[in-house]
C-alpha positions as CSV (number, residue, x, y, z in Angstrom):
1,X,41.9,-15.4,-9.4
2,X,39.5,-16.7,-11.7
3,X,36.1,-14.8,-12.3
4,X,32.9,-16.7,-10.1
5,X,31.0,-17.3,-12.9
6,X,27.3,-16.5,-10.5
7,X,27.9,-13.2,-10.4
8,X,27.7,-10.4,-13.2
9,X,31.1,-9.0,-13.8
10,X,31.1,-5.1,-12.4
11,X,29.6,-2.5,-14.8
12,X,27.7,-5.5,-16.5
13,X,24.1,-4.7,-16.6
14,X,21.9,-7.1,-14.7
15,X,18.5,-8.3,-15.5
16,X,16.4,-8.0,-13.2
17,X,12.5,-8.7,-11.9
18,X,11.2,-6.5,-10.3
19,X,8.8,-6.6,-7.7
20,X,6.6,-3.8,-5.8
21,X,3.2,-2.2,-5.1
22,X,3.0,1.0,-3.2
23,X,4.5,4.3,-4.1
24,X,7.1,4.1,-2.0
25,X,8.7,1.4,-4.5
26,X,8.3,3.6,-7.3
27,X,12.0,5.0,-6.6
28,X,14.0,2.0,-6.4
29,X,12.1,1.0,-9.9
30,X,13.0,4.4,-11.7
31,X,16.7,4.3,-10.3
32,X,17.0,0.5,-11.4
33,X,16.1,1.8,-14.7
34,X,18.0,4.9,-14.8
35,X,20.9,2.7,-13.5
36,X,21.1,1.0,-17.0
37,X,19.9,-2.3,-15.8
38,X,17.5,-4.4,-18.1
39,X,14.0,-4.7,-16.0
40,X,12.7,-7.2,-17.8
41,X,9.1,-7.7,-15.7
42,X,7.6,-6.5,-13.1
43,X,5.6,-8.2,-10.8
44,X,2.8,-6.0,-8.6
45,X,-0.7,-6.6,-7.2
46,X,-4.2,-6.7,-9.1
47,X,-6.0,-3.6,-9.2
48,X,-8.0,-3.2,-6.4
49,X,-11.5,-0.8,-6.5
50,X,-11.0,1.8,-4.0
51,X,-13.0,5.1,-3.5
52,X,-16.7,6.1,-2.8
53,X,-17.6,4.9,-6.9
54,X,-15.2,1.3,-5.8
55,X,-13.2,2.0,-9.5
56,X,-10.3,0.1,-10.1
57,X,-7.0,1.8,-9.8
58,X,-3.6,0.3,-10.4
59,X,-0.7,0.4,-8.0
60,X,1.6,2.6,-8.5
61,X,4.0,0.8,-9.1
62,X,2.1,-0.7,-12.1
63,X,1.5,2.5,-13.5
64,X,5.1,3.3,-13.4
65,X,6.3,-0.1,-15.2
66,X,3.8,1.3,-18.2
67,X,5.2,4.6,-18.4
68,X,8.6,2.7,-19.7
69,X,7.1,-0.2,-21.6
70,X,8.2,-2.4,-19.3
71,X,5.9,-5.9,-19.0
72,X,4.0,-6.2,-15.6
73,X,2.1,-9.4,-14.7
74,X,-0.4,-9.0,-11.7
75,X,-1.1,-12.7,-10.2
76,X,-3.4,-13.1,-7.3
77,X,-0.9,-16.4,-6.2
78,X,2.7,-16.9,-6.7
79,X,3.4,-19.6,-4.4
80,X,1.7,-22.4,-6.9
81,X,1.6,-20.7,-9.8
82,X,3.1,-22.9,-12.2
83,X,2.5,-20.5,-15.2
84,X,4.3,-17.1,-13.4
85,X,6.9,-19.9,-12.1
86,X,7.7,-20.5,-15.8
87,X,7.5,-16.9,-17.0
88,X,10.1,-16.1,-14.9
89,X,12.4,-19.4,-15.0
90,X,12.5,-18.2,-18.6
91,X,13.5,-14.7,-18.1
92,X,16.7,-16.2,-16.1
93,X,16.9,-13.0,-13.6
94,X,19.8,-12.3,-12.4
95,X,18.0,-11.1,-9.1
96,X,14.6,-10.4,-8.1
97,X,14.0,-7.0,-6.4
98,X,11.6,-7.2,-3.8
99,X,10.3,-3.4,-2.0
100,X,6.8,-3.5,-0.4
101,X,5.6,-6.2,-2.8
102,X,2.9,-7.1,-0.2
103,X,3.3,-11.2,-0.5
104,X,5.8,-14.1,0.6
105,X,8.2,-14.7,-1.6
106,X,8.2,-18.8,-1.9
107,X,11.0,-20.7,-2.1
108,X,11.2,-21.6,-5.7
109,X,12.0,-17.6,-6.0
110,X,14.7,-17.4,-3.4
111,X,16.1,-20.0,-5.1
112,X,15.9,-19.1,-8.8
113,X,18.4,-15.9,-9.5
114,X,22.1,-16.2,-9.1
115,X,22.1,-12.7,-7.0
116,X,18.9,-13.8,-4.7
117,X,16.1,-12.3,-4.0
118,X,17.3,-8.8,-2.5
119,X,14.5,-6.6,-0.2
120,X,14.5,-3.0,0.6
121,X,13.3,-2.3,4.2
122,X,12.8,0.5,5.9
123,X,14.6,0.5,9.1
124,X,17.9,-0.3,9.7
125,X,17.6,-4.3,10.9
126,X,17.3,-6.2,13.0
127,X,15.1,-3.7,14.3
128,X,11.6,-3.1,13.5
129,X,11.3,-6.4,11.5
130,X,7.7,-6.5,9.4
131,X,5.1,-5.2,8.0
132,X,5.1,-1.4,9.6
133,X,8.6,-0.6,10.5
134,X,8.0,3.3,9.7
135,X,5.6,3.7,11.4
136,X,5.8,1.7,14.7
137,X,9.6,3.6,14.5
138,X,8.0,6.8,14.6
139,X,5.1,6.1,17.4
140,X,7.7,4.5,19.7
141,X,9.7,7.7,19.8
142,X,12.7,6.8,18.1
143,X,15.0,9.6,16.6
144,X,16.6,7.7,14.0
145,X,15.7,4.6,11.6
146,X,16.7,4.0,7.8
147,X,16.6,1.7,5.5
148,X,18.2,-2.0,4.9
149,X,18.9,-3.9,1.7
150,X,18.8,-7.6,2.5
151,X,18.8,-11.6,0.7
152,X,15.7,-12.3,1.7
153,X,15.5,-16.0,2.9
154,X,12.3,-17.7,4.3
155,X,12.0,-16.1,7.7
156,X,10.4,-12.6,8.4
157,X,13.4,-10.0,7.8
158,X,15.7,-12.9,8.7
159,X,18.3,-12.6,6.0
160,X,21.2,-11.3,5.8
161,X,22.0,-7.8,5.1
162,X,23.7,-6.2,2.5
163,X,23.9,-2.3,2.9
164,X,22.7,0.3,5.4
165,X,21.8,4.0,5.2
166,X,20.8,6.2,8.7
167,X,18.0,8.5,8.5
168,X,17.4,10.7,11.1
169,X,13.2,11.6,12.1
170,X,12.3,15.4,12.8
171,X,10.7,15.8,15.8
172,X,7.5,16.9,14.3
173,X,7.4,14.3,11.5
174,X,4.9,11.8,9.9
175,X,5.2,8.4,8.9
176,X,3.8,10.2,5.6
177,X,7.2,12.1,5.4
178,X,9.6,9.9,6.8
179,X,8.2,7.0,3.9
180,X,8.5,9.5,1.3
181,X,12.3,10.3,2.3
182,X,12.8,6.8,3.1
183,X,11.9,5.8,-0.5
184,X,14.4,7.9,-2.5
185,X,17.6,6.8,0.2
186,X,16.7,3.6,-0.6
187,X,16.6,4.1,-4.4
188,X,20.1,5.0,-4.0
189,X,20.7,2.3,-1.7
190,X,19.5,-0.5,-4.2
191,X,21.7,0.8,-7.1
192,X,24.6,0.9,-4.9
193,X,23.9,-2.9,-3.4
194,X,23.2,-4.3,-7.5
195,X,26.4,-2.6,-8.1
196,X,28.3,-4.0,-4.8
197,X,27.1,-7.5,-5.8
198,X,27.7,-7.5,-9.7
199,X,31.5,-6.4,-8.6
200,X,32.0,-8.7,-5.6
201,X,32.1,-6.3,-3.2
202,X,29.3,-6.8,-1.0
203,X,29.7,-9.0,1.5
204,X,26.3,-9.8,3.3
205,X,26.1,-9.9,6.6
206,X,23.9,-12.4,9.0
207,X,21.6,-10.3,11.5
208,X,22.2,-10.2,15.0
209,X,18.8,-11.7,15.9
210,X,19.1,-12.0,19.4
211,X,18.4,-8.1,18.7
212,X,15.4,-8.0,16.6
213,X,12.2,-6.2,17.3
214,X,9.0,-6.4,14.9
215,X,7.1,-4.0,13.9
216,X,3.6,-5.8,12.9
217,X,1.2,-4.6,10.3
218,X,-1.3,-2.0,11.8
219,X,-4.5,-2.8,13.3
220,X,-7.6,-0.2,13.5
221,X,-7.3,-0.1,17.2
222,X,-4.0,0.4,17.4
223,X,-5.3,4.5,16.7
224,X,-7.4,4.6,19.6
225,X,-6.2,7.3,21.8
226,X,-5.4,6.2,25.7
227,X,-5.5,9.3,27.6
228,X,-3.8,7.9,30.4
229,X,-0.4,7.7,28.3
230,X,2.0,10.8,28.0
231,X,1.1,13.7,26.0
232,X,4.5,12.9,24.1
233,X,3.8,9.1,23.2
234,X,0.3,10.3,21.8
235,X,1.5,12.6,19.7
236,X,4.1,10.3,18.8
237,X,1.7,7.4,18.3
238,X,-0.7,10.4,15.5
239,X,2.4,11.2,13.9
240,X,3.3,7.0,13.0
241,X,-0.2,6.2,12.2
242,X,-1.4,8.6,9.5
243,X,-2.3,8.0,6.9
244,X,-4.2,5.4,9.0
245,X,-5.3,4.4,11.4
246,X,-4.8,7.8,12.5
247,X,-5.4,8.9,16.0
248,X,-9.1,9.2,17.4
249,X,-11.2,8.9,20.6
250,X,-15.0,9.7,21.2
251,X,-16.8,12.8,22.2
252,X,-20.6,12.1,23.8
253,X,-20.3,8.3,22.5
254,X,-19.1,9.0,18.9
255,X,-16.0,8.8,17.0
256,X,-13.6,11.5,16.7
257,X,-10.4,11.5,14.4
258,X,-7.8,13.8,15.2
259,X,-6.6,15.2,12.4
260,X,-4.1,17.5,13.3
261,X,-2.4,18.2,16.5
262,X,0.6,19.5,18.4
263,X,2.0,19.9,21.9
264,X,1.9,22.4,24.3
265,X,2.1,22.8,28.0
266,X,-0.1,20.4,29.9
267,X,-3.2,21.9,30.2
268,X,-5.6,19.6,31.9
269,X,-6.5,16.1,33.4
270,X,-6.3,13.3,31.0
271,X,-8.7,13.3,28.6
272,X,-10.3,16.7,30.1
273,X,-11.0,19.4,27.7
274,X,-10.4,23.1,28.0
275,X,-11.9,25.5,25.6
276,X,-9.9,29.2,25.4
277,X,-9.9,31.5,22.6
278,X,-11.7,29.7,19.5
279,X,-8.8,26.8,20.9
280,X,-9.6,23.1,22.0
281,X,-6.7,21.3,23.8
282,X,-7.1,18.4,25.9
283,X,-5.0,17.0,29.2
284,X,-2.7,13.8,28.8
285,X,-1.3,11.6,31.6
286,X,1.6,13.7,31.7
287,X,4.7,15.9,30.1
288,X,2.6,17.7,27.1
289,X,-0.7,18.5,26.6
290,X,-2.4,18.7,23.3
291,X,-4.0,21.5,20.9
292,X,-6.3,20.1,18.3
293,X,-6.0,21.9,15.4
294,X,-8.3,19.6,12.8
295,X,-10.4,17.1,13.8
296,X,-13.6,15.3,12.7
297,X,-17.1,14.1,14.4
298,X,-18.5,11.1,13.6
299,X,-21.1,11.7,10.5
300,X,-19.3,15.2,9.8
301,X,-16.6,16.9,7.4
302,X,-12.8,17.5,8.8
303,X,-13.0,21.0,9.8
304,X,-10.4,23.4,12.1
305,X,-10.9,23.3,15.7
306,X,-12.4,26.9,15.3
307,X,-14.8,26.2,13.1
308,X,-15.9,23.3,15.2
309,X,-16.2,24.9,18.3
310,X,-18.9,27.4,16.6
311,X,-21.1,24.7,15.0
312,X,-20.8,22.8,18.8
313,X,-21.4,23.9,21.7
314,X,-18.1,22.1,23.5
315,X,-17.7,22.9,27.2
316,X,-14.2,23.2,29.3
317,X,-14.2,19.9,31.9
318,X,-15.9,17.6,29.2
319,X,-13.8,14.7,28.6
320,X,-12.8,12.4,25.7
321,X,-12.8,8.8,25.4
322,X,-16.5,8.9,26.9
């Protein structure tokens, strides 16, 4: 059988683009590299002023790219960018690596390496298609996810997948935590997909998308504690949405982020208050109630509930949401 001359024969090392932002790409970059492959750009957002003195910081991802010498371009457009198109035509990837880049990849891209465009996303598709799957995974409840290498095409998670890894979620854990884990399985999952492909033995596979579900990029509301809901589903709802939008309700008309909770037994009516011991829980709709352990007040400094509850004086029967 004779060789097909698109695909890099197995052990060969590929060249690759590389594109990504966040910290959770960081992995998947360093295991690339550490792979042997030849990262010949990579591709990441401007720097973007952030803080209370609005300095510029670059993403992470930039700042990683550096550290090896690598090149890194930062355009604001890729779509019509007829100067990045021809960087990269002449580079002659054999795939572009695309985990949490933060833009559309246009068609010209999907078209241009030999290998495709290949995405790391964290869940294990069809499920929990777009921009949050970690975290709408977590504040729906669920006990598992993972993480998906796919050929992107021009739909939203559409394409076909490639290799899968299961990940199971702690009871007790944040998306903060999950991400984290979920970046280094998929570091290993990319190396092993780049080798599957450059040997022949991946074999991608279309998505059953009569079975998708989407996971859409978070909204500031979407933290805004209903009190009505079970204890469990709020707690599971805090523990999807931190860093943000977090989880917070209002106490005598102003905001207040809960910072850190946990369950107990249900303690009150929803929303209602009870003050015991230096503790502050509140009553959900049903199953669990909550203790506050670190919390906020609009116009003040995170602080424990203790500490709180000395500076206010917080009555048993007041309600949140108010």
């Amino acid at each position: 059988m004779k060789n097909d001359p698109t695909k890099p024969a197995e052990g060969k090392c590929l060249r690759i683009v590389f594109c990504g932002t966040p910290e959770f790409a960081v992995p998947t970059l360093e295991a690339v590299i550490a792979a042997g492959h030849e990262v010949a750009l990579v591709v990441t957002q401007p720097d973007r002023a952030a803080g209370r003195g609005m300095e510029m910081h670059a993403p992470p991802v930039k700042r990683a790219a550096l550290a090896h010498g690598i090149p890194v371009v930062q355009p604001e457009k890729i779509k019509t960018n007829a100067e990045f198109r021809e960087l990269l035509e002449s580079i002659r990837p054999d795939a572009i690596l695309v985990v949490a880049y933060g833009r559309i990849i246009p068609k010209w891209m999907l078209d241009l390496p030999p290998l495709g465009n290949i995405n790391l996303h964290g869940s294990l598709l069809p499920k929990y298609r777009g921009a949050a799957p970690v975290q709408w995974a977590i504040a729906n409840g669920e006990t598992d996810t993972g993480v998906t290498t796919m050929r992107i095409d021009e739909g939203l998670d559409t394409g076909p997948m490639l290799l899968a890894e299961r990940e199971w979620i702690a009871p007790d854990e944040t998306a903060i935590e999950l991400i984290e884990n979920l970046s280094a399985i998929g570091a290993d999952l990319m190396v092993k997909t780049l080798h599957g492909l450059g040997a022949g033995t991946v074999t991608p596979i279309e998505q059953d998308h009569a079975q998708a579900t989407l996971a859409p990029i978070l909204k500031r509301e979407d933290g805004l504690i209903d009190w009505s809901l079970s204890g469990q589903t709020i707690y599971d709802r805090w523990r999807g949405f931190q860093p943000w939008p977090g989880a917070f309700t209002q106490l005598r008309g102003k905001k207040l982020i809960l910072h850190h909770i946990q369950r107990i037994d249900n303690c009150a009516a929803p929303g209602e208050l009870l003050v015991s011991n230096e503790k502050l829980m509140v009553g959900c709709g049903k199953d669990w109630g909550l203790d506050i352990l670190e919390l906020q007040l609009e116009g003040k400094r995170r602080m424990s509930a203790s500490e709180f509850l000395r500076g206010f004086q917080v009555r048993s029967g007041e309600r949140l949401g108010l």
